[in-house]
C-alpha positions as CSV (number, residue, x, y, z in Angstrom):
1,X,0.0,0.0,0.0
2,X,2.8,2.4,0.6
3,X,4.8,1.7,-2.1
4,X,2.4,3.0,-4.4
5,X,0.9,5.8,-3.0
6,X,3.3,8.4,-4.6
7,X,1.5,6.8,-7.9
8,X,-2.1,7.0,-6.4
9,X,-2.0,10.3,-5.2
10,X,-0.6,12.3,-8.7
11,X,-2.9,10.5,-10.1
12,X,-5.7,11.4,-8.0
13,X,-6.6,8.0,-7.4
14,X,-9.0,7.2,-4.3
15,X,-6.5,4.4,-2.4
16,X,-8.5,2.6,-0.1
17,X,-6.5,0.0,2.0
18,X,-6.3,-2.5,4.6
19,X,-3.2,-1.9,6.1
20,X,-2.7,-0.8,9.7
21,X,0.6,1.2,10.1
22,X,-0.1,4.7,11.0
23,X,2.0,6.2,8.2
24,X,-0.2,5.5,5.5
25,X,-2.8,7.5,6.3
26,X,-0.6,10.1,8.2
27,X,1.5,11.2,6.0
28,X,0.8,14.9,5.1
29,X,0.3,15.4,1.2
30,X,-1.1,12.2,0.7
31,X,-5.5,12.7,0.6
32,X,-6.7,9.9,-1.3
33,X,-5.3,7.6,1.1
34,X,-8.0,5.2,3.4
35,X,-8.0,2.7,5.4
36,X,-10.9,-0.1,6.4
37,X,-8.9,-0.9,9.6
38,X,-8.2,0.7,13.1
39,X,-4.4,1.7,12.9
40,X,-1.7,-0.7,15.1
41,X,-1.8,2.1,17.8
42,X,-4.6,1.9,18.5
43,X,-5.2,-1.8,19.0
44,X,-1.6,-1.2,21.3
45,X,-4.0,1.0,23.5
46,X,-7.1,-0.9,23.9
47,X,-4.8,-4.4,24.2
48,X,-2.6,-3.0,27.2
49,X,-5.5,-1.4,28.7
50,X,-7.6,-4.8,28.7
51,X,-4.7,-6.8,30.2
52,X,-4.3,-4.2,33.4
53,X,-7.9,-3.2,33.4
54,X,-9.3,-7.4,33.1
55,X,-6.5,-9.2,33.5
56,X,-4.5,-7.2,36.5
57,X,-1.4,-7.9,34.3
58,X,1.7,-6.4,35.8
59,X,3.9,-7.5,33.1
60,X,4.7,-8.2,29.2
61,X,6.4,-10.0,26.9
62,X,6.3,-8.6,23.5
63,X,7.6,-10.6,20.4
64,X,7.3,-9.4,16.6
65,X,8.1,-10.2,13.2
66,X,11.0,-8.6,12.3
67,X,10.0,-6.2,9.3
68,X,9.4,-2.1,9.4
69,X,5.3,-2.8,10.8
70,X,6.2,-5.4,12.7
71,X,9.3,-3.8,14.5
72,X,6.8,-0.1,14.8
73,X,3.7,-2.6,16.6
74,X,6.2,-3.8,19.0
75,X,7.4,-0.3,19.8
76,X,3.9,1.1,20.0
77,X,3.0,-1.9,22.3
78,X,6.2,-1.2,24.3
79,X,5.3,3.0,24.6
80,X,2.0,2.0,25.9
81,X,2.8,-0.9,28.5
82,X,4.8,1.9,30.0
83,X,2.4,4.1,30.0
84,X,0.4,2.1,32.2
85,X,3.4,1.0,34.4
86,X,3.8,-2.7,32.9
87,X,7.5,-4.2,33.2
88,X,8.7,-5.3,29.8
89,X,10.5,-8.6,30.7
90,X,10.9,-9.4,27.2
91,X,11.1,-7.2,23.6
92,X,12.1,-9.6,20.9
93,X,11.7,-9.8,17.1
94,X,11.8,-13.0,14.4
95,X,12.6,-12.9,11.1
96,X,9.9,-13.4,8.6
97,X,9.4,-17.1,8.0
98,X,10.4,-19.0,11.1
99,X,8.8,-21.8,12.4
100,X,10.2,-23.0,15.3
101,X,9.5,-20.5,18.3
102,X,11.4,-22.9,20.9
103,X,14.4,-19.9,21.7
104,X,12.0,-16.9,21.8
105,X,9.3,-19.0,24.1
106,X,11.9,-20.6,26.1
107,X,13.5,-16.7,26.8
108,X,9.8,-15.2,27.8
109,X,9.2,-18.6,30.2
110,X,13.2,-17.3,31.9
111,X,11.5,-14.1,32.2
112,X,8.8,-15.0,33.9
């Protein structure tokens, strides 16, 4: 979606998407660019307010896939468990494509 929103927007081009990350609705200049979808913020604020609000959770573990939206989630997740005073035990990303989770779910379980 953002790689071709230079294209969308001198055309004038209506881009509707379904992508999450902030900066593709955000970016100044760019007014024919939707989304159908909350942005990754905000799900980081409603998800670490359920788990102290409902689930009294005084810490987090926060794992990602390791590309541009993953890596931004993770730190938007991060920004907001400190908001609410959660301890980050654990801030960890994947690259795209593994399969065997054994190392990053064996660190969390040392963390806990």
């Amino acid at each position: 979606a953002i790689a071709i929103m230079d294209i969308t927007n001198k055309n004038k081009v209506i881009q509707v998407s379904t992508v999450t990350a902030e900066v593709f609705t955000e970016r100044p200049g760019y007014p024919y660019a939707f989304r159908c979808h909350t942005t990754a913020g905000k799900w980081a604020r409603d998800y670490v307010k359920l788990a102290v609000d409902k689930l009294d959770s005084r810490k987090i573990a926060i794992l990602v896939v390791g590309v541009p939206f993953g890596v931004s989630t993770g730190d938007m997740y991060k920004s907001q468990a400190e908001e609410y005073g959660l301890e980050v035990v654990y801030y960890d990303k994947f690259p795209m494509g593994t399969v065997d989770f054994t190392p990053y779910l064996t660190a969390i379980y040392m963390c806990s």
